[in-house]
Residue frames as qw, qx, qy, qz and C-alpha x, y, z in Angstrom:
[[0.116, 0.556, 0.785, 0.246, 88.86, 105.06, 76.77],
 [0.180, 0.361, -0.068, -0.913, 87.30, 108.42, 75.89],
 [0.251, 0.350, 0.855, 0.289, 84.24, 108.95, 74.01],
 [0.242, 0.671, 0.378, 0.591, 83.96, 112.61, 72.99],
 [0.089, 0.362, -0.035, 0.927, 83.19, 115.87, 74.60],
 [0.129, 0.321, 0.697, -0.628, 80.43, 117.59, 76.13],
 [0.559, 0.652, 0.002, -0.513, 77.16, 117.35, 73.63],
 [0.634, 0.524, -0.333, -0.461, 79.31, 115.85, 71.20],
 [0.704, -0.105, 0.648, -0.271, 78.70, 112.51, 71.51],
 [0.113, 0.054, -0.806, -0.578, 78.74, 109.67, 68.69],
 [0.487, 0.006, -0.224, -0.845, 74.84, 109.62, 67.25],
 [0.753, -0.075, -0.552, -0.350, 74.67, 105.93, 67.83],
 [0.666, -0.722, 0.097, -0.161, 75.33, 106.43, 71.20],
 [0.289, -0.780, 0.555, -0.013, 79.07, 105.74, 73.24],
 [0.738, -0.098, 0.614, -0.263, 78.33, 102.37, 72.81],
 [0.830, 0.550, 0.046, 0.087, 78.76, 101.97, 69.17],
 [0.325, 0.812, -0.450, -0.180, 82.02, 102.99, 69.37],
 [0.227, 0.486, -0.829, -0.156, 83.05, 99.54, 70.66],
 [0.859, 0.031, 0.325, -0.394, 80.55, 97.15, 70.19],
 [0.762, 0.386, -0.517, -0.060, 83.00, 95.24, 67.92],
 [0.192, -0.731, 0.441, -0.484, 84.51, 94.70, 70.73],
 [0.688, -0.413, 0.371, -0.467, 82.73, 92.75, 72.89],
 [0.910, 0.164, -0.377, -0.058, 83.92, 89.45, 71.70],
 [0.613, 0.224, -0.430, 0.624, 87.77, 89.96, 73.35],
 [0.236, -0.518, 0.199, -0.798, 86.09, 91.84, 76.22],
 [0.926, -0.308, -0.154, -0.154, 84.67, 88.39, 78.24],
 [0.637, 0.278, -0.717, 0.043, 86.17, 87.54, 81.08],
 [0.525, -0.658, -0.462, 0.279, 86.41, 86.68, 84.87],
 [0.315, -0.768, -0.057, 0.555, 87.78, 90.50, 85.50],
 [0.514, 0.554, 0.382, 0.532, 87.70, 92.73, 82.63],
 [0.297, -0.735, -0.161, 0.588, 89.49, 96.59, 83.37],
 [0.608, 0.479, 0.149, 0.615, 90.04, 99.62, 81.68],
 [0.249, -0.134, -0.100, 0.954, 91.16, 103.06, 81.71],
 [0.229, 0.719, 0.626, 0.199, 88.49, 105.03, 81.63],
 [0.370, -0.426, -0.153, 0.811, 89.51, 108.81, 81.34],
 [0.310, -0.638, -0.372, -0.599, 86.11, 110.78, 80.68],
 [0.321, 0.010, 0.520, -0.792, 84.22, 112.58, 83.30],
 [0.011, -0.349, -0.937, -0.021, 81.20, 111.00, 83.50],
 [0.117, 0.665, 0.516, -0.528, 77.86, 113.69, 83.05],
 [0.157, 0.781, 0.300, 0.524, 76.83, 117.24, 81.47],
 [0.309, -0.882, 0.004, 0.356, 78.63, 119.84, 83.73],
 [0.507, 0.833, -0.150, 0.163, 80.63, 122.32, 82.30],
 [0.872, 0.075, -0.051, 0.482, 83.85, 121.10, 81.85],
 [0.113, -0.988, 0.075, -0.074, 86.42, 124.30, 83.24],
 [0.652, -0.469, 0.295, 0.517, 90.50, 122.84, 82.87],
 [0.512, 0.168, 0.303, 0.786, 91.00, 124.68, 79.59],
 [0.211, -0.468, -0.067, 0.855, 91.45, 128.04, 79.48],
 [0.558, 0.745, 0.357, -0.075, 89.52, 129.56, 76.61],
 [0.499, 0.828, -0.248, -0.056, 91.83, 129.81, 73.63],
 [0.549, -0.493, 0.647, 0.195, 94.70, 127.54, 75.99],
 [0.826, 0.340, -0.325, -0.310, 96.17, 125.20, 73.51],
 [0.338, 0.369, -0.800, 0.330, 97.96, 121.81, 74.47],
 [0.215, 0.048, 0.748, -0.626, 95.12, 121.26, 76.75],
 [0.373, -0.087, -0.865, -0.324, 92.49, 118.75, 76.05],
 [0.401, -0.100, 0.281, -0.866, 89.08, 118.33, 77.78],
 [0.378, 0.013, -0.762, -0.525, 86.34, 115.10, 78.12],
 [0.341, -0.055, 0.722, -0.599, 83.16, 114.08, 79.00],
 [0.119, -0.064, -0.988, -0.077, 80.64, 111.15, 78.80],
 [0.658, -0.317, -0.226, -0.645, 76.76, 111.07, 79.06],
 [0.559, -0.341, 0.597, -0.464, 76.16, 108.86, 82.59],
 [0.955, 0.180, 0.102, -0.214, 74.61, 106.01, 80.67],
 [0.402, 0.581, -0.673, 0.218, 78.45, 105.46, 79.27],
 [0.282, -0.507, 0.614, -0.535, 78.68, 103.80, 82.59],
 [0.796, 0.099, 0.386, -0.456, 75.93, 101.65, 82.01],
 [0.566, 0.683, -0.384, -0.258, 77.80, 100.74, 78.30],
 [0.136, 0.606, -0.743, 0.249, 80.65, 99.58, 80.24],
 [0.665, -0.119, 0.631, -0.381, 79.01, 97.28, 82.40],
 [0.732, 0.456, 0.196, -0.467, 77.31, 95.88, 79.72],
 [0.493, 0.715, -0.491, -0.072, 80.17, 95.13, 77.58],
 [0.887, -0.110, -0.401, 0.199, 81.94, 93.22, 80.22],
 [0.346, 0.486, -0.410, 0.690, 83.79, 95.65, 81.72],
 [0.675, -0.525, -0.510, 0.099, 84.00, 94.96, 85.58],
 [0.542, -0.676, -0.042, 0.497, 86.41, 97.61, 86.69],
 [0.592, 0.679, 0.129, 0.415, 87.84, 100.84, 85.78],
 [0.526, 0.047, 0.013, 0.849, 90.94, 102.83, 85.96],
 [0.227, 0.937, 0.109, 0.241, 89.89, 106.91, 86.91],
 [0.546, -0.681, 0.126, 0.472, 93.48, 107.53, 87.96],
 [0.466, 0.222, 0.355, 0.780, 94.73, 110.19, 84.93],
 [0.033, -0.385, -0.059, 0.920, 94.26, 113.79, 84.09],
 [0.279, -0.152, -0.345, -0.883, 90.70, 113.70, 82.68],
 [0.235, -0.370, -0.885, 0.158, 88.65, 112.13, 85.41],
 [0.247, -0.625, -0.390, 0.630, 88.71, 115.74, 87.00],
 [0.235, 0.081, 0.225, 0.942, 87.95, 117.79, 83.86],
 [0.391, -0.494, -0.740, -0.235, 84.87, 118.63, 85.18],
 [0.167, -0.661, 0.286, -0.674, 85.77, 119.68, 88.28],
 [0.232, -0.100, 0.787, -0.562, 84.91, 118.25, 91.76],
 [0.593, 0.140, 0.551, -0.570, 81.26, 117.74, 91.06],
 [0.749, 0.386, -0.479, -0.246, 82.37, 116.05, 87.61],
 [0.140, 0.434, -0.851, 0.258, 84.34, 113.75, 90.04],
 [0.442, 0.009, 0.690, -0.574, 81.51, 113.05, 92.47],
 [0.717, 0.377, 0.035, -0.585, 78.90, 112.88, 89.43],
 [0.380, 0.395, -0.821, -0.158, 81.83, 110.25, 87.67],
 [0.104, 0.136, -0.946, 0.275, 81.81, 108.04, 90.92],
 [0.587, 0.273, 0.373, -0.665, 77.77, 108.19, 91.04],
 [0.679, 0.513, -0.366, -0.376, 77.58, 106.99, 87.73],
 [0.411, 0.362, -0.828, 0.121, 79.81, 104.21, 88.40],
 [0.146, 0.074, 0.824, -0.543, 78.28, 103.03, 91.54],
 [0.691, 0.133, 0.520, -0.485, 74.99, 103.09, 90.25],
 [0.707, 0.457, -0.430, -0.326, 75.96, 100.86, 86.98],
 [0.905, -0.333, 0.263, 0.029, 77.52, 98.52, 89.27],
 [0.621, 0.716, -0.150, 0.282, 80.73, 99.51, 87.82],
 [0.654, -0.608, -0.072, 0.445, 83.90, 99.19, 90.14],
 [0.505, 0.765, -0.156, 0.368, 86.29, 101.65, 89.87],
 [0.777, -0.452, -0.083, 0.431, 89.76, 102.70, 91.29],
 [0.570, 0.349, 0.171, 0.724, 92.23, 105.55, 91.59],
 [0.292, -0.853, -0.121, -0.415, 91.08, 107.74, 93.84],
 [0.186, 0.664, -0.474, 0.548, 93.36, 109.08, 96.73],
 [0.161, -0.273, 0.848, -0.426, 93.94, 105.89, 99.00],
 [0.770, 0.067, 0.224, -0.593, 91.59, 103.89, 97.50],
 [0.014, 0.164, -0.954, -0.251, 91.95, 100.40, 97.08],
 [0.741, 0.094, -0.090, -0.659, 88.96, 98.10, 95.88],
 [0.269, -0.140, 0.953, 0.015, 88.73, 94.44, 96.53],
 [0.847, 0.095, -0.115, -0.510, 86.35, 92.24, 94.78],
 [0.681, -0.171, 0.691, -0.172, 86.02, 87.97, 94.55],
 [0.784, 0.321, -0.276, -0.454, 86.49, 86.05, 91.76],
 [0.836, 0.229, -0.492, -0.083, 86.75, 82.36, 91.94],
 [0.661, -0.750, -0.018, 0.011, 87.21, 82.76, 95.44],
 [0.640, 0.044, -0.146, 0.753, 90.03, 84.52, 94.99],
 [0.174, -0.895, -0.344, 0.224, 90.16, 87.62, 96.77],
 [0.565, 0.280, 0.155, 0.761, 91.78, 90.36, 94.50],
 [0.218, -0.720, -0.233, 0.617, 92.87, 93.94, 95.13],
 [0.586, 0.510, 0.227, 0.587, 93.14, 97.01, 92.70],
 [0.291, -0.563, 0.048, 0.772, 95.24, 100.42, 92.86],
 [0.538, 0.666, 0.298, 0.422, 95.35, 102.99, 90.17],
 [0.398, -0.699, 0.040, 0.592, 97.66, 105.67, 90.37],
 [0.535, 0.658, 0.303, 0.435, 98.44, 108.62, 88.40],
 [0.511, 0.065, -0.156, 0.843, 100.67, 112.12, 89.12],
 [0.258, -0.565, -0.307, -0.721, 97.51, 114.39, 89.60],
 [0.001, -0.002, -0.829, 0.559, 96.64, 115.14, 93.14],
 [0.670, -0.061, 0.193, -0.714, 93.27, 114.05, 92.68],
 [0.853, 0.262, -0.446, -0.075, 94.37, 110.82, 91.63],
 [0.882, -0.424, 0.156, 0.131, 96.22, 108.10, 94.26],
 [0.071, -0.927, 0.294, 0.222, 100.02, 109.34, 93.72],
 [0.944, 0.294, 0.025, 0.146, 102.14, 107.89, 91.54],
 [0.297, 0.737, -0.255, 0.551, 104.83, 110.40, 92.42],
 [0.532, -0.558, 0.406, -0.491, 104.62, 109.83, 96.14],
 [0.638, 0.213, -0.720, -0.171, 106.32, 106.02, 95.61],
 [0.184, -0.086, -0.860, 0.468, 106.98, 105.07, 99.36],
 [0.523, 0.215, 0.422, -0.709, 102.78, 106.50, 99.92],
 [0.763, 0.314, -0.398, -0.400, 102.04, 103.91, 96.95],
 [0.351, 0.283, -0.853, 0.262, 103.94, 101.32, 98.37],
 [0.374, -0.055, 0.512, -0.772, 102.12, 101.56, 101.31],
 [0.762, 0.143, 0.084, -0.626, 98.91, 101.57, 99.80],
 [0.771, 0.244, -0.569, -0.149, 99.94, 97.79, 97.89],
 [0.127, 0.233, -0.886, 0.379, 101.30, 96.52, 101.07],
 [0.329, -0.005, 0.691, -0.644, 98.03, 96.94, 102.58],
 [0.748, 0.287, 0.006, -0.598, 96.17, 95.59, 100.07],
 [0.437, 0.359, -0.824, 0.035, 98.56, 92.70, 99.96],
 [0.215, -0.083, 0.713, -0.662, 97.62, 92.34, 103.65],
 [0.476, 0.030, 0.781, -0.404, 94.33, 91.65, 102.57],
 [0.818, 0.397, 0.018, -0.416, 94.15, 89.98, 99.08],
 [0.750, -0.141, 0.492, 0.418, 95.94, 87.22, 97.44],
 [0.614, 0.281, 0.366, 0.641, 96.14, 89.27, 94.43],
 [0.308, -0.604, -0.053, 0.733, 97.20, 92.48, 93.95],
 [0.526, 0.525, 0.529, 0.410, 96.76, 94.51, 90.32],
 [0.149, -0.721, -0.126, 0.665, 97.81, 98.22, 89.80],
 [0.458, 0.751, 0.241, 0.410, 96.98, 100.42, 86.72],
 [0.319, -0.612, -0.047, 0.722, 99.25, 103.51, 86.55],
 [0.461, 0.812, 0.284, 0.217, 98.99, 106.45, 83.95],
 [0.447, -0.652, 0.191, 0.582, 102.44, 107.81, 83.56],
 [0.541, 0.094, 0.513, 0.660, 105.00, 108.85, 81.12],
 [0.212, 0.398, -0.202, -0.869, 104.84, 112.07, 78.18],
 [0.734, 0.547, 0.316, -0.250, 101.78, 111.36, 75.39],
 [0.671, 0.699, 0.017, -0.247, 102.27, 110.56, 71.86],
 [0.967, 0.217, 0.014, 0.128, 105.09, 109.34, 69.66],
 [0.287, 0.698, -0.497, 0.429, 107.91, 110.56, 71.20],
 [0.407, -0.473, 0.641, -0.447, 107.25, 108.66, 74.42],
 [0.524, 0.651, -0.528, -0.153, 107.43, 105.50, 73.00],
 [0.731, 0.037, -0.592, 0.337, 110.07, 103.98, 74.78],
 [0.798, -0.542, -0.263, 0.011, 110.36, 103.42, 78.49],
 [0.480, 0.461, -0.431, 0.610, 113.62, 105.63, 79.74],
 [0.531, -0.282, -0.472, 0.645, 115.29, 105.64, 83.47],
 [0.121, -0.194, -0.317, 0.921, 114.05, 108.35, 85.48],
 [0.342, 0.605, 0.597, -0.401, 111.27, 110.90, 85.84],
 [0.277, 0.386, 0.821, 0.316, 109.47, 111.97, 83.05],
 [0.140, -0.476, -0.294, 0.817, 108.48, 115.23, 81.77],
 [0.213, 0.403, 0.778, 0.433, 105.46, 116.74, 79.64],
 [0.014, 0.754, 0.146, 0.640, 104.33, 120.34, 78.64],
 [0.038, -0.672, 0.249, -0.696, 105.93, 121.26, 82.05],
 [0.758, -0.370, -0.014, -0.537, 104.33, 118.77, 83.77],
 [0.239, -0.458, 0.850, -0.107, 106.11, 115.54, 86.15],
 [0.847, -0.015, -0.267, -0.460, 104.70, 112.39, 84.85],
 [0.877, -0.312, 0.327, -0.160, 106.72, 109.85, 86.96],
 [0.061, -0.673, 0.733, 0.074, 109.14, 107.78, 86.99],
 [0.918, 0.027, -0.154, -0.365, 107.49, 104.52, 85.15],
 [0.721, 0.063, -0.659, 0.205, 110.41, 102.18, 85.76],
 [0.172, 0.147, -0.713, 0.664, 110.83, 103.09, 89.53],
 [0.578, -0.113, 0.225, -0.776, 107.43, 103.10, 89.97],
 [0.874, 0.138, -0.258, -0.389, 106.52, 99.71, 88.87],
 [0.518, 0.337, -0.705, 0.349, 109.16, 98.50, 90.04],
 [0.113, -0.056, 0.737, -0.664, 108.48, 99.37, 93.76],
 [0.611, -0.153, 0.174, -0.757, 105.07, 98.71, 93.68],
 [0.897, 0.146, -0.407, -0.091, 106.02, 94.88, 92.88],
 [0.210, 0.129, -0.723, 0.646, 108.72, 94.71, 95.60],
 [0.311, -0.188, 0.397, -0.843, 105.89, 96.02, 97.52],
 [0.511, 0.204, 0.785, -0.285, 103.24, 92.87, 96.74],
 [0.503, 0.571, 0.047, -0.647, 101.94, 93.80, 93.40],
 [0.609, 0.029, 0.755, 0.242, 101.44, 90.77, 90.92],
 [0.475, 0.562, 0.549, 0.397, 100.23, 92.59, 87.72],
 [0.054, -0.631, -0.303, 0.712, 100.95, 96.09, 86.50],
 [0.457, 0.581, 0.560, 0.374, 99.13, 97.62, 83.57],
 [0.278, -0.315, -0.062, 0.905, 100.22, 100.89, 82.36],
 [0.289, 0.827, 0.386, 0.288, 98.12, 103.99, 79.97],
 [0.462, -0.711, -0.148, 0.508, 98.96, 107.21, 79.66],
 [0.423, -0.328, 0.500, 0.681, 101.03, 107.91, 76.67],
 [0.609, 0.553, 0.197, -0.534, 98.78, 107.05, 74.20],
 [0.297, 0.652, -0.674, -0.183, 101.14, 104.77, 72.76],
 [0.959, -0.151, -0.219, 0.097, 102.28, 101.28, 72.81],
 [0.060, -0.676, 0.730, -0.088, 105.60, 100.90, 75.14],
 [0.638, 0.126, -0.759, -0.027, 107.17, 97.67, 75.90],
 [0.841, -0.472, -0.081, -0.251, 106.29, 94.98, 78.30],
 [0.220, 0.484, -0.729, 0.431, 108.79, 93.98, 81.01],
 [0.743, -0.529, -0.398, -0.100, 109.02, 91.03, 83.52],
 [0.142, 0.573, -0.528, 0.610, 110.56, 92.01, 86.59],
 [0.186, -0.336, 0.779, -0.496, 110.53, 89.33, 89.54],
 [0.364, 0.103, 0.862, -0.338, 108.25, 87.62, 87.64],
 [0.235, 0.648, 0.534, -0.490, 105.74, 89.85, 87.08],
 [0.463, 0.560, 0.335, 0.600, 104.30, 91.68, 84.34],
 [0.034, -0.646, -0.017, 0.762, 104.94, 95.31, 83.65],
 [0.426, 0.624, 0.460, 0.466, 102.60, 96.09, 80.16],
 [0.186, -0.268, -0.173, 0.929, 103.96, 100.01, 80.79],
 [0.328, 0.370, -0.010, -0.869, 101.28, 101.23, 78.03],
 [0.351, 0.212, 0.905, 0.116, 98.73, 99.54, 75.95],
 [0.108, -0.341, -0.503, -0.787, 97.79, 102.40, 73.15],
 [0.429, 0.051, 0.060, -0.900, 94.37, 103.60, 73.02],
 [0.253, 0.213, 0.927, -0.176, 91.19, 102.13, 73.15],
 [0.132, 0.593, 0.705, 0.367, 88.74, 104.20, 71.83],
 [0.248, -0.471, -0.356, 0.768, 87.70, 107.53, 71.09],
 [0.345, 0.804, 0.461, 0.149, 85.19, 109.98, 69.36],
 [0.288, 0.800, -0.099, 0.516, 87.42, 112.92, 67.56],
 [0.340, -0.918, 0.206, -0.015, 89.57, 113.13, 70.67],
 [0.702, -0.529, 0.404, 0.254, 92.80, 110.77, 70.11],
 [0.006, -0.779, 0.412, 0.472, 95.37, 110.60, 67.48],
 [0.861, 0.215, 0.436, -0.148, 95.25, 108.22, 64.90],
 [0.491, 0.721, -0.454, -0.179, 98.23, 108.43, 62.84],
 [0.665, 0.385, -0.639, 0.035, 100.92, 105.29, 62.60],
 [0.374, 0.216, -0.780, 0.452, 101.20, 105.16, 66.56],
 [0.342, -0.086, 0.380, -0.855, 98.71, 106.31, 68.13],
 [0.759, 0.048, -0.146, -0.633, 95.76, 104.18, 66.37],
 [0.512, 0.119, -0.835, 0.163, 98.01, 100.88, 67.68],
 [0.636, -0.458, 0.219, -0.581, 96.32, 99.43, 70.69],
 [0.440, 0.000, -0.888, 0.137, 96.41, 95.87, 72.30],
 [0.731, -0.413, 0.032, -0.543, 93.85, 94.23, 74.65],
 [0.259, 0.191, -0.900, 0.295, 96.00, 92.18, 77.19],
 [0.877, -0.264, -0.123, -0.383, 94.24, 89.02, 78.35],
 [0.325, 0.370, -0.809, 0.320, 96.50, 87.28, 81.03],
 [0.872, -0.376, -0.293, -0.112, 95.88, 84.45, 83.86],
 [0.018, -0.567, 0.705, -0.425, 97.05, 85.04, 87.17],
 [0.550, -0.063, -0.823, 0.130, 96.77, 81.87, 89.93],
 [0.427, -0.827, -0.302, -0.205, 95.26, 82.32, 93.17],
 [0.640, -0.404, -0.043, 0.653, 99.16, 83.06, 94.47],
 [0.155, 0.853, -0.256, -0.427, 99.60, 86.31, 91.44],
 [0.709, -0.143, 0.609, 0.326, 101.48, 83.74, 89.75],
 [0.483, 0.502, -0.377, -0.611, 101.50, 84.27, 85.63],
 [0.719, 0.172, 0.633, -0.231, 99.89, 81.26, 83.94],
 [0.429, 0.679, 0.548, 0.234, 99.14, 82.66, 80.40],
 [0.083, 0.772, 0.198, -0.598, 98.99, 85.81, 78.56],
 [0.376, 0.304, 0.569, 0.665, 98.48, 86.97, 74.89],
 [0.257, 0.409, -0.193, -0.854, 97.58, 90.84, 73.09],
 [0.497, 0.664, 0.538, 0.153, 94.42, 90.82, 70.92],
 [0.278, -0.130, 0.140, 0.941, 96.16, 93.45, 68.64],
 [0.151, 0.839, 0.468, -0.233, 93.53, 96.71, 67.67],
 [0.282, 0.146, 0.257, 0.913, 93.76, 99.80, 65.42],
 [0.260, 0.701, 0.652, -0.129, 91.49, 102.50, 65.31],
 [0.325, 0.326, 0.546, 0.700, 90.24, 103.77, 62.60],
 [0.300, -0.100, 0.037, -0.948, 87.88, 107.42, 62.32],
 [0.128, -0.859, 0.055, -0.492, 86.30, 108.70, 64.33],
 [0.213, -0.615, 0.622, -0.435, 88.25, 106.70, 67.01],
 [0.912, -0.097, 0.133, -0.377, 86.75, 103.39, 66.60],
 [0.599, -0.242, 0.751, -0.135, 88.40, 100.12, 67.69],
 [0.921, 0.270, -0.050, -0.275, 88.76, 97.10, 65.29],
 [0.824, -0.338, 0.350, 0.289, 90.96, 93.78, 65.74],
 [0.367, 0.745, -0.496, -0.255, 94.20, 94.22, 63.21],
 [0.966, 0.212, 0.139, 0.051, 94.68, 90.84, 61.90],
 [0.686, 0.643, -0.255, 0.224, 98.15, 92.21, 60.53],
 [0.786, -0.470, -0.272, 0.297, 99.27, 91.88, 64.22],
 [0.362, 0.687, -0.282, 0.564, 101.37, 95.59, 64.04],
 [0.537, -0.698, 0.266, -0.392, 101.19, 95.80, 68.24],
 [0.940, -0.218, 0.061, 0.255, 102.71, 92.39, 68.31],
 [0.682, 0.313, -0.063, 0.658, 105.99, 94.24, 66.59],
 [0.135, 0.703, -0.334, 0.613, 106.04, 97.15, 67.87],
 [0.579, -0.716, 0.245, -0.303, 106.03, 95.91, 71.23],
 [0.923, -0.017, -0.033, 0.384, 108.66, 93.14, 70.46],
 [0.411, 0.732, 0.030, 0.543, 110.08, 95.82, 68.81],
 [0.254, -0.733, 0.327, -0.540, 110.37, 98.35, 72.15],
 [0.901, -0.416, 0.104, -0.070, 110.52, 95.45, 74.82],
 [0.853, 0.287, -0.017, 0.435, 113.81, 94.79, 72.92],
 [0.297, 0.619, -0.170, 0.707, 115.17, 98.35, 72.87],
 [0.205, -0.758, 0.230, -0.575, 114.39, 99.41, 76.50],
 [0.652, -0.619, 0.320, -0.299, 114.75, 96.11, 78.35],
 [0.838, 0.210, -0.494, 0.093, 116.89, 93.44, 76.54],
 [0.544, 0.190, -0.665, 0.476, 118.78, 91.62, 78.97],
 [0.071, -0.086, 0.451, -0.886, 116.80, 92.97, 81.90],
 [0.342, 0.394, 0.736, -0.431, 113.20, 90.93, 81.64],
 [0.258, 0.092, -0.616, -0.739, 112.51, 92.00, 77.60],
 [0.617, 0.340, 0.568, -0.426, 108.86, 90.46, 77.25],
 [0.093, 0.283, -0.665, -0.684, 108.25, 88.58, 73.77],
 [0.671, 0.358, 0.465, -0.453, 105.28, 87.78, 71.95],
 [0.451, 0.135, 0.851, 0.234, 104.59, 85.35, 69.35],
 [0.063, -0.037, -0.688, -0.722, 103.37, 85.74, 65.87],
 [0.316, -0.454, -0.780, -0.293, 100.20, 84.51, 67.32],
 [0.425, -0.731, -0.082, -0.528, 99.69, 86.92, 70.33],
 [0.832, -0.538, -0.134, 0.031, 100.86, 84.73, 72.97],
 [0.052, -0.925, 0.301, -0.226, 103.32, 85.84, 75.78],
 [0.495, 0.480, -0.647, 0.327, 106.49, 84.40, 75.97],
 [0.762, -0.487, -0.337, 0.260, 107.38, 83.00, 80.00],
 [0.174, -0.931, 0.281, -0.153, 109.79, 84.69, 81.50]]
């Protein structure tokens, strides 16, 4: 989720950009990525005149937006939490704490909350060292063991992989992007589920990839964009999205799960796609990168296949 710059803001505030939304946004534990600074401080990771380097921030009330919507937890583990700087970091997690907004992804931070007296943990990890390490697999491990220790569920967002329609599909080994390591998404996800982890949701790419079970579990590696004001790409892959809604048991178990597919459309704005393209292309990739190895399939109607 993004929702513009600094100053340039949509007119009808952040909040319009997905207020269609809010229908497929109810539930007991509703998360996203959220990968804005939060404030008005000048913003200082692009070089003047750099290109390839990308920059975002949010008015504070964004925070409030989120709440409001349904969103109970966010994801700031990726490479615009910190575009700000430090005191865009501090000013993020202020903002979030006073909207009553949980968040995760910060270096050794786990978060626990209750729902349905189930006690549930989240992780977020990303390759940035202001971000809980996603590159550092046996100090990630860790961190899920001990939050195994004390929740019955476990959940980890990670933000790996290169951006944009060449990253796609889900390949063996690490991952590399305008110079930069993004991880190793199948060995990461992989250990962090050996390690206790019952659900992992991926971003990062700005793509759909495919969904894989492995010991069970899901692995959704990427789930497109969500929304954004003139900052994300919006050609044939990029404007695909999906809003995974899955039931875990009070063991991590999988119960359930179906994709509300999404497109968005200028300036960055969310809206369900009835023609269900996210259901194919993710059959589509689940096929190519994991047949015979935990492929995830989804129905015509959204809904996820067992395992």
């Amino acid at each position: 989720m993004t929702f513009g710059t600094l100053n340039e803001w949509p007119p009808d505030g952040t909040g319009s950009l997905i207020r269609g939304m809010l229908p497929h946004l109810q539930s007991d534990l509703t998360i996203g990525n959220l990968e804005t600074a939060l404030g008005d401080l000048p913003m200082d990771k692009c070089a003047p005149g750099e290109t390839d380097c990308y920059q975002f921030e949010a008015p504070n009330h964004t925070a409030k937006v989120l709440k409001r919507a349904g969103f109970h937890a966010v994801n700031v583990a990726n490479n615009h939490t910190f575009d700000a700087g430090p005191a865009g970091e501090a000013n993020t997690n202020s903002a979030l704490r006073q909207a009553g907004l949980l968040y995760a992804g910060r270096p050794g931070q786990i978060t626990y909350l209750t729902r349905n007296g189930i006690d549930i943990a989240l992780l977020g990890f990303a390759p940035w060292p202001y971000d809980a390490s996603a590159l550092d697999i046996p100090a990630a491990k860790a961190l899920v063991r001990e939050a195994r220790r004390n929740a019955q569920v476990v959940i980890v967002m990670e933000h790996l992989g290169g951006e944009g329609d060449d990253y796609r599909n889900v390949r063996p080994g690490t991952e590399y992007f305008l110079g930069q390591d993004r991880g190793n998404s199948i060995a990461f996800t992989h250990g962090v589920i050996d390690a206790g982890a019952h659900l992992v949701m991926g971003s990062g790419p700005h793509v759909l990839r495919g969904f894989q079970w492995y010991r069970g579990h899901l692995i959704a590696y990427s789930l497109g964009n969500f929304c954004g004001y003139y900052t994300l790409g919006l050609d044939e892959y990029t404007s695909i999205g999906a809003i995974l809604h899955v039931t875990l048991n009070g063991r991590g178990q999988f119960v359930t799960g179906r994709i509300t597919p999404i497109q968005l459309v200028s300036p960055g704005i969310p809206q369900v796609d009835h023609g269900g393209t996210a259901i194919r292309y993710i059959n589509s990739l689940s096929h190519a990168d994991f047949a015979g190895n935990g492929a995830v399939r989804i129905s015509a109607a959204g809904t996820i296949e067992s395992s």
